[in-house]
C-alpha positions in Angstrom: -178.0 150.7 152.0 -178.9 147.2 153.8 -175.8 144.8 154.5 -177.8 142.7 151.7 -177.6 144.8 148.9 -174.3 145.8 149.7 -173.6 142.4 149.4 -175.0 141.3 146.1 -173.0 144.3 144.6 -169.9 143.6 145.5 -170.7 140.4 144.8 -171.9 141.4 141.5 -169.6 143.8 140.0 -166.9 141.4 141.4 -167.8 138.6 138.7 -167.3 141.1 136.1 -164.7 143.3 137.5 -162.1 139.8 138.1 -161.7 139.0 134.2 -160.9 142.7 133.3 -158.2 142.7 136.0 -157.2 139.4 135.2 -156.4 140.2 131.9 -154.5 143.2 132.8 -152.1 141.8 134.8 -151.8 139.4 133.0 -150.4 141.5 129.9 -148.8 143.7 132.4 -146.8 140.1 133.6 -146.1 139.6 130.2 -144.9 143.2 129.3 -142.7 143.1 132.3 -141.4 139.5 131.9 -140.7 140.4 128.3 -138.6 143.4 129.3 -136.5 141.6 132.0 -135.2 139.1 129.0 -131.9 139.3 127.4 -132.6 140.3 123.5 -133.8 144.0 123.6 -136.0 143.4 120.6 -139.7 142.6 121.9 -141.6 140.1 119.5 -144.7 140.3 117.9 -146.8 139.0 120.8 -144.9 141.2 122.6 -146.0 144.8 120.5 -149.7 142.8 121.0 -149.5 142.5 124.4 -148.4 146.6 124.7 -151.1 147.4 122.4 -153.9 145.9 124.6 -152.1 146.9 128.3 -151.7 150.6 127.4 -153.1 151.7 123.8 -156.3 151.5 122.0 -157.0 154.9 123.2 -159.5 156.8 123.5 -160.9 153.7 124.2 -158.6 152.2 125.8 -158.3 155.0 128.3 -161.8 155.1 128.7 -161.3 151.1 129.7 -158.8 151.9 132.1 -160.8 155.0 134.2 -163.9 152.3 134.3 -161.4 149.6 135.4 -159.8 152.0 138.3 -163.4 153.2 139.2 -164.5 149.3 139.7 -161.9 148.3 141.2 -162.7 151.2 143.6 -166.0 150.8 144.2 -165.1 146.8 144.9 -162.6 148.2 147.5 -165.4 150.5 149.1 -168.4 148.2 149.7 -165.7 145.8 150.8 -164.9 147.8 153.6 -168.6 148.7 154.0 -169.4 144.9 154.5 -166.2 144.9 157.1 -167.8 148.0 158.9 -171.5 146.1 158.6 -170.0 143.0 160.3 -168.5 144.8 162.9 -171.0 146.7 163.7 -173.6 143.6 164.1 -170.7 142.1 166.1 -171.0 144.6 168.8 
């Protein structure tokens, strides 16, 4: 695979992949600031929060095997990029 098309798919997959794992950690945050408070009872948008971080299954596992596999892939042609540069570099 050329350095460009390497390129454009990290590129790519990155403009998609960034929302999904923004909103992940985001409820994750939320779900582990909402456990850290005093009150031991979570709230409602705490039980909604839950719901979208870990249930919805089988979708929501399905979701989460995609995300990790993304997120993979992201971290691969990263480092195939890194290896491209250095390589030119030389």
């Amino acid at each position: 695979m050329k350095e460009a098309e390497v390129r454009k798919l990290h590129r790519n997959l990155g403009y998609i992949v960034v929302w999904f794992l923004a909103a992940q950690s985001f409820t994750g945050l939320v779900l582990t600031l909402g456990g850290m408070s005093a009150g031991g009872a979570p709230t409602w948008i705490y039980n909604i929060f839950s719901t979208m971080h870990f249930g919805l299954n089988p979708l929501g596992g399905i979701y989460r095997i995609l995300l990790v596999l993304a997120t993979l892939a992201q971290g691969i042609s990263g480092i195939m990029i890194y290896r491209m540069i250095r390589a030119r570099a030389k």
